[in-house]
Each structure stands twice: as C-alpha cells, then as structure tokens.
C-alpha positions as CSV (number, residue, x, y, z in Angstrom):
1,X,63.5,-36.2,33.4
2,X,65.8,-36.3,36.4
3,X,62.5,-35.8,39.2
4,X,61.0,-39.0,37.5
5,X,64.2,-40.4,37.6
6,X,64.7,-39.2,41.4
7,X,60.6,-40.7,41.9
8,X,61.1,-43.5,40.4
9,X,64.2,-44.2,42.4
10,X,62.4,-43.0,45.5
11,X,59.2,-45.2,44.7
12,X,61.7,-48.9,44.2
13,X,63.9,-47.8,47.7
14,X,60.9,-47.9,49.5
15,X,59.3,-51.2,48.1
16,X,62.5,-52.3,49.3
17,X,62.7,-51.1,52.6
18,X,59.2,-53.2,53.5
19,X,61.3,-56.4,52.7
20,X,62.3,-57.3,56.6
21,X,65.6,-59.3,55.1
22,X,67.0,-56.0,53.7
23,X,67.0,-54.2,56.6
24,X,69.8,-56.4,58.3
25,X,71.7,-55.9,54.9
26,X,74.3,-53.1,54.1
27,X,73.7,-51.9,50.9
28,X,76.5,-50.5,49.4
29,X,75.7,-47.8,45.8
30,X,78.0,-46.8,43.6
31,X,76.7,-43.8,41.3
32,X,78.7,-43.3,38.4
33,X,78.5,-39.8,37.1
34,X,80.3,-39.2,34.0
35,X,78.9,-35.6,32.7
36,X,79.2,-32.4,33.6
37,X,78.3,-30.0,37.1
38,X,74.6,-29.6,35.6
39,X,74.1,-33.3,35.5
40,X,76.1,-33.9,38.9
41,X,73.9,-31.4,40.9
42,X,70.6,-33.0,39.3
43,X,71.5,-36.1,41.2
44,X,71.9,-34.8,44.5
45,X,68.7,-35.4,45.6
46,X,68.8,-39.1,44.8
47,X,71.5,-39.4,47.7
48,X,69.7,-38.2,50.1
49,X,66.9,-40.6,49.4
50,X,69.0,-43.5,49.0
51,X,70.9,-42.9,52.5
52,X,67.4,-42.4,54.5
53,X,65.1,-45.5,53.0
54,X,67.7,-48.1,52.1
55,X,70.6,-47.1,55.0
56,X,73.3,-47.5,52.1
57,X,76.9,-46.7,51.9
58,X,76.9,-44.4,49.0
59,X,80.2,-43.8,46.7
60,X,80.3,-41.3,43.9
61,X,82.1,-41.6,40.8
62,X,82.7,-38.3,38.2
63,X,84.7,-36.2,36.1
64,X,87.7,-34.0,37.2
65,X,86.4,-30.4,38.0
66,X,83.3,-31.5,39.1
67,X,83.9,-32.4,42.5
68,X,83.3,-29.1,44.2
69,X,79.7,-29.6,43.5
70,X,79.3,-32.6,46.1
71,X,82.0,-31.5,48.4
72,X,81.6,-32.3,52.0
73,X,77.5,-33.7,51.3
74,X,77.0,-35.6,54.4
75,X,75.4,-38.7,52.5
76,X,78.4,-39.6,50.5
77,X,81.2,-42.0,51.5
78,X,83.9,-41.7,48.8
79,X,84.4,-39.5,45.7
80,X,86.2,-40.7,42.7
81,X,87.4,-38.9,40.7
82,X,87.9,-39.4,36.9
83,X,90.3,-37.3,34.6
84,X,89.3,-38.0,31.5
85,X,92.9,-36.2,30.0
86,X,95.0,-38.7,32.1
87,X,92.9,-42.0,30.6
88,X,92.6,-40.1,27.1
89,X,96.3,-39.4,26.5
90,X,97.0,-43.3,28.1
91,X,94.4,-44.4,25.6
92,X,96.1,-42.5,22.3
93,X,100.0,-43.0,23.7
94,X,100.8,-47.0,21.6
C-alpha cells in the first residue's frame, strides 16, 4: 500500500515537473505523520522523491519518540514534533 502510495506520488511529481511555470516556483510540503516508527520509516522514500522532481522544501510533522527514525535525513527541513500526552492532558484538564 505504501509503494503505490510512493508511485503514485512519484508518477503526479513528475507530471508536475514538465509544467515550465513550476519550476520557477518553491514548493513548500508539509507531511504530517501522526502514527507510529513503522509508518514513519514507510514514508521515507517519498522524501527523497519529492526533493529531487519537484525541488521542495520538505517539513515533517509526527509523534514524540518517533523522531530518531528521520534524524539528520538530508531531504528534510524541519521536524515537528507532536506529544500527544502534552495535547491529551491539555484536552481532559476543564
């Protein structure tokens, strides 16, 4: 499911990247990963396509203990990172 996923992804990046206009454009992605290191690591290669066909600024978004897994991967700009203890005890506090 996630190669298809990555294909797909792959396939619409580079329909993209015939349009002349986009090419003087800077993309900017945010991927929002809210799962676990399994479904983090499955997305990896998705970056990588991203950054070379559509030159994008890539951010990452996912849960707190996951991070390690895309530590210091050249194709990403920012990491945040979301604790979902911190937002659940905020939520359940009133």
């Amino acid at each position: 499911m996630a190669l298809k996923r990555a294909l797909l992804a792959m396939i619409i990046a580079r329909l993209y990247a015939q349009y002349t206009f986009w090419k003087y454009i800077k993309m900017k992605i945010l991927v929002i990963r809210i799962g676990n290191i399994g479904d983090v690591l499955l997305t990896t290669p998705l970056l990588r396509v991203c950054t070379i066909i559509t030159d994008a600024t890539i951010d990452f978004a996912l849960n707190k203990g996951t991070e390690a897994m895309i530590e210091g991967n050249p194709y990403i700009n920012k990491i945040h990172i979301y604790d979902r203890q911190v937002y659940k005890f905020w939520l359940f506090k009133n």
